[in-house]
C-alpha positions as CSV (number, residue, x, y, z in Angstrom):
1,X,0.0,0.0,0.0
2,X,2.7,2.3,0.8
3,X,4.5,1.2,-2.3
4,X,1.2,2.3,-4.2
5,X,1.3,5.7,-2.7
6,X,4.7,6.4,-3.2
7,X,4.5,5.8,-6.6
8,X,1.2,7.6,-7.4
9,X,3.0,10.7,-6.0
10,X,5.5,10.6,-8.1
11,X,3.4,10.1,-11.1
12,X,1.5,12.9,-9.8
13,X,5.1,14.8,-9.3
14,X,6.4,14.1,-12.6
15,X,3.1,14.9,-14.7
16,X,2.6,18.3,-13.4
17,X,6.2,18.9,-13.5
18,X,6.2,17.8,-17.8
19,X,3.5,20.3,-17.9
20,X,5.3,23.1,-17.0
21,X,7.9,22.5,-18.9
22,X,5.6,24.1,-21.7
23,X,5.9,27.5,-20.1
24,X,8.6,28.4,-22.2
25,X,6.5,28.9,-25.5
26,X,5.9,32.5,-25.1
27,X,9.6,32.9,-25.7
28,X,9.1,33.0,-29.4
29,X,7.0,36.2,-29.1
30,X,8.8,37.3,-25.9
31,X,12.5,37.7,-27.6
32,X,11.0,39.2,-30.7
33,X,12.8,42.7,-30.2
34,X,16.2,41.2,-30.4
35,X,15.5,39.9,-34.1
36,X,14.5,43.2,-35.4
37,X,18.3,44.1,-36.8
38,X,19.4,47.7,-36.7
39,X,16.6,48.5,-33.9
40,X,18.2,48.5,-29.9
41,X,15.5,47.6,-27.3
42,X,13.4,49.4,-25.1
43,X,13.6,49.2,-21.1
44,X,9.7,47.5,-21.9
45,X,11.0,45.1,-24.7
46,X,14.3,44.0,-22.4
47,X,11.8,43.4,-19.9
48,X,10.3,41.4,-21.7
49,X,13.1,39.1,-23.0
50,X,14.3,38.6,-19.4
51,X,11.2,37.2,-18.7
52,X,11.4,35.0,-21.3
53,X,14.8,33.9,-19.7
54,X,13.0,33.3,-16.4
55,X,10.4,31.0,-18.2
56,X,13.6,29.4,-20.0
57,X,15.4,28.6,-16.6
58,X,12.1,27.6,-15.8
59,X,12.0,24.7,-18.0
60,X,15.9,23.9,-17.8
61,X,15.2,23.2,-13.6
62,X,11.6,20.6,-15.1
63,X,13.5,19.4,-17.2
64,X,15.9,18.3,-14.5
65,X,13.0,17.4,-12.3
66,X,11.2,15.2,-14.4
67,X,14.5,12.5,-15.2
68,X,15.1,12.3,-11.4
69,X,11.6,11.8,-10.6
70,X,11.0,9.1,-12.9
71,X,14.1,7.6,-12.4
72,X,13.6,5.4,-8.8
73,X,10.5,4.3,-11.2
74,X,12.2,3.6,-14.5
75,X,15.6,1.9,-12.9
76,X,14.1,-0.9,-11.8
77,X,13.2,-1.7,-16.0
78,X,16.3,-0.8,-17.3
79,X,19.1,1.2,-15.2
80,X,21.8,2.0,-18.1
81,X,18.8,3.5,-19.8
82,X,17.5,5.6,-17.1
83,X,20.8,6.8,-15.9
84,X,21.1,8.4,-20.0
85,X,17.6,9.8,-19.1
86,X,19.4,11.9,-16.5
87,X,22.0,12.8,-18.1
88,X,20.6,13.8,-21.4
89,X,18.2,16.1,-19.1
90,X,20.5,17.6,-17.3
91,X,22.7,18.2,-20.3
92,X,19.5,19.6,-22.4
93,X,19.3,22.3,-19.0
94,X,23.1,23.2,-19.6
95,X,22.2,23.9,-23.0
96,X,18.7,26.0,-22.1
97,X,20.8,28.2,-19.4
98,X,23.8,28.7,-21.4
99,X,20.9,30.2,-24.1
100,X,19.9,32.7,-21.8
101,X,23.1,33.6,-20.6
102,X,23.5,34.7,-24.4
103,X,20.0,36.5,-24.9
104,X,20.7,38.1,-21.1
105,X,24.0,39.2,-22.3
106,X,22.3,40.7,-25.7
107,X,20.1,42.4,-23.5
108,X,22.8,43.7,-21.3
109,X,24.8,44.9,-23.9
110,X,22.0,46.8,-25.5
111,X,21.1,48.7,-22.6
112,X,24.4,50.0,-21.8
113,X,25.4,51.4,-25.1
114,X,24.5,52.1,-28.5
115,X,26.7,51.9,-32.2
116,X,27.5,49.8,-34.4
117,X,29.9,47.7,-32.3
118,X,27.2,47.0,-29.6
119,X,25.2,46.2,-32.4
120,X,27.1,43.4,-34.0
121,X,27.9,41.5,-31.0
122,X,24.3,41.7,-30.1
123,X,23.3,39.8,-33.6
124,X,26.3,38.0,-32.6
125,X,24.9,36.8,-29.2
126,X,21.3,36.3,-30.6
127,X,23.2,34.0,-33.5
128,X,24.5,32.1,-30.6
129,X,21.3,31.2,-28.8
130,X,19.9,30.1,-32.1
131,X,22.4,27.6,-32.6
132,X,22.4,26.3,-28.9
133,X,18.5,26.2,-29.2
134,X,19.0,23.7,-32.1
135,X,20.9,21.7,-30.3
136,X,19.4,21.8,-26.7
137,X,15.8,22.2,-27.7
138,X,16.2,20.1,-30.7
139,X,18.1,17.5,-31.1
140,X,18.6,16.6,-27.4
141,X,14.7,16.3,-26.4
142,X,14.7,13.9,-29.5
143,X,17.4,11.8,-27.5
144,X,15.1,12.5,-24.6
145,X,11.6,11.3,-26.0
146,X,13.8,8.2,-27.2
147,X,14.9,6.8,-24.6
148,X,11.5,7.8,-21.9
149,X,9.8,6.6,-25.1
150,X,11.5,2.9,-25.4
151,X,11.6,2.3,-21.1
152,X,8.2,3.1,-21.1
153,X,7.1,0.7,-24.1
154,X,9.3,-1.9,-22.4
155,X,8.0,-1.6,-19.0
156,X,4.2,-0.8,-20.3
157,X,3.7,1.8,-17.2
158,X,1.7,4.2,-19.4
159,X,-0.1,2.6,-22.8
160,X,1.7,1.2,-25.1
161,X,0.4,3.7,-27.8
162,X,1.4,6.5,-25.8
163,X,5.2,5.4,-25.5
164,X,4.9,4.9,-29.4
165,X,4.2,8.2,-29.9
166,X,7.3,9.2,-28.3
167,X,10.0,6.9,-30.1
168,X,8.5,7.8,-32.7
169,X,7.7,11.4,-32.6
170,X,11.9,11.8,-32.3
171,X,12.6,11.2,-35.8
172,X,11.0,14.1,-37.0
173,X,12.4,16.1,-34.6
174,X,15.9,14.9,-35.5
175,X,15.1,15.2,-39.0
176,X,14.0,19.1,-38.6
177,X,17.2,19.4,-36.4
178,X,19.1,18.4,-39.3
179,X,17.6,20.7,-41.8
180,X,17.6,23.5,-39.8
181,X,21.4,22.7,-39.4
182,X,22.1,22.5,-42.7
183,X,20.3,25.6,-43.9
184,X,16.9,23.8,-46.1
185,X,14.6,24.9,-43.6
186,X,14.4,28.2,-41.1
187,X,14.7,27.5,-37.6
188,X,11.7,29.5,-36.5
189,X,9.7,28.3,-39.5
190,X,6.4,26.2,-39.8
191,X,8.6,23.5,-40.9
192,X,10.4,23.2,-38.2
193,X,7.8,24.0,-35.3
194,X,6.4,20.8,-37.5
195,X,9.1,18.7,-36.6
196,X,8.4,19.0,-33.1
197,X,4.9,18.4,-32.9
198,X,4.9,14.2,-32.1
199,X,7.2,15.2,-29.0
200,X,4.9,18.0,-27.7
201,X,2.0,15.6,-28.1
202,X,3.8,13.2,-26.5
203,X,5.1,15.0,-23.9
204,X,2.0,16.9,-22.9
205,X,0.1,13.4,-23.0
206,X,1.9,11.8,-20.4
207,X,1.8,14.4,-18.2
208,X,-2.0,14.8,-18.7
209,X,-1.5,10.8,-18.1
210,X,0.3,11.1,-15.2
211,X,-1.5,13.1,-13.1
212,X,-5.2,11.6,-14.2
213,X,-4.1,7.8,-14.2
214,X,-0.6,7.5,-12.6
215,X,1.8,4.5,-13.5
216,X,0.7,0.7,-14.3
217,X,2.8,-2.1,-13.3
218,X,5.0,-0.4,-10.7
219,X,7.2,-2.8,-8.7
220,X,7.8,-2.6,-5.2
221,X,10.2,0.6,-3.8
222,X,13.1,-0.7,-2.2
């Protein structure tokens, strides 16, 4: 019974937690001002991207948070596999706060000075978070939605056809990644917001799952 308990709080834990790691989607409107080139920001508009930041440190610290939550849960299926969970989630954070440490910086800059200097390393800075995002908010949740995809098909805690969705949702994203990275699609595009819609289905799912339903087939805590 305790056993039980323990593990509906976690799942209870975890699927709030994979919700708010959505909270970041305003960013796309929120660092707007820095794209507009030859234009330095307003103390409203740098407001605005630093809250943006917040939301992004935001969902580095979930996405943290929702690999050690599930992993006392998904060790006890496959421990080499969880343990990469964690990893890969704490290296996807590195990635999101090492992004705002570039759009903070742009911000910075910005604010302190004006010219044509300022300006470039600004562009330069913004460049920089673009590429990282790629990476970090790409390719890595791909990684991510892999492996949580594959335990949870293997150890049938949440429907099968819910794991499906995200072993196989990664491939696109991987694929939009790719072209993104190689210059045949726009990184802020349709396209590429495309790529990533099996994983935000996916990941939005389970944590709607998790908190209505809980985990299935949950051995004993030790």
């Amino acid at each position: 019974m305790q056993s039980t308990t323990l593990s509906r709080k976690t799942a209870l834990a975890a699927g709030i937690i994979y919700l708010l790691t959505f909270v970041s989607i305003p960013c796309f409107f929120l660092y707007a001002p820095l794209y507009e080139t030859g234009k330095m920001i307003t103390t409203n508009e740098a407001r605005q991207v630093i809250t943006g930041g917040l939301l992004e440190i935001v969902v580095g610290l979930t996405s943290i948070a929702t690999a050690v939550l599930l992993y006392p849960v998904l060790k006890k299926y496959n421990q080499t596999a969880a343990v990469g969970l964690v990893a890969s989630r704490v290296l996807e954070a590195a990635t999101i706060f090492t992004g705002v440490a570039f759009m903070l910086g742009a911000v910075s800059l910005q604010q302190k000075g004006h010219g044509a200097v300022t300006s470039v390393i600004s562009v330069t800075l913004v460049s920089l978070y673009d590429r990282i995002f790629l990476l970090g908010q790409s390719f890595i949740p791909a990684i991510n939605d892999l492996l949580l995809g594959y335990m949870l098909w293997q150890s049938r805690l949440v429907p099968r056809s819910l794991s499906f969705i995200g072993m196989i949702g990664a491939f696109p994203l991987i694929a939009g990644f790719l072209a993104a990275m190689f210059g045949f699609i726009d990184q802020r595009s349709p396209m590429a917001g495309l790529s990533a819609l099996l994983v935000a289905v996916f990941e939005f799912s389970l944590g709607i799952y998790l908190i209505v339903k809980g985990f299935r087939n949950v051995p004993a805590y030790k």
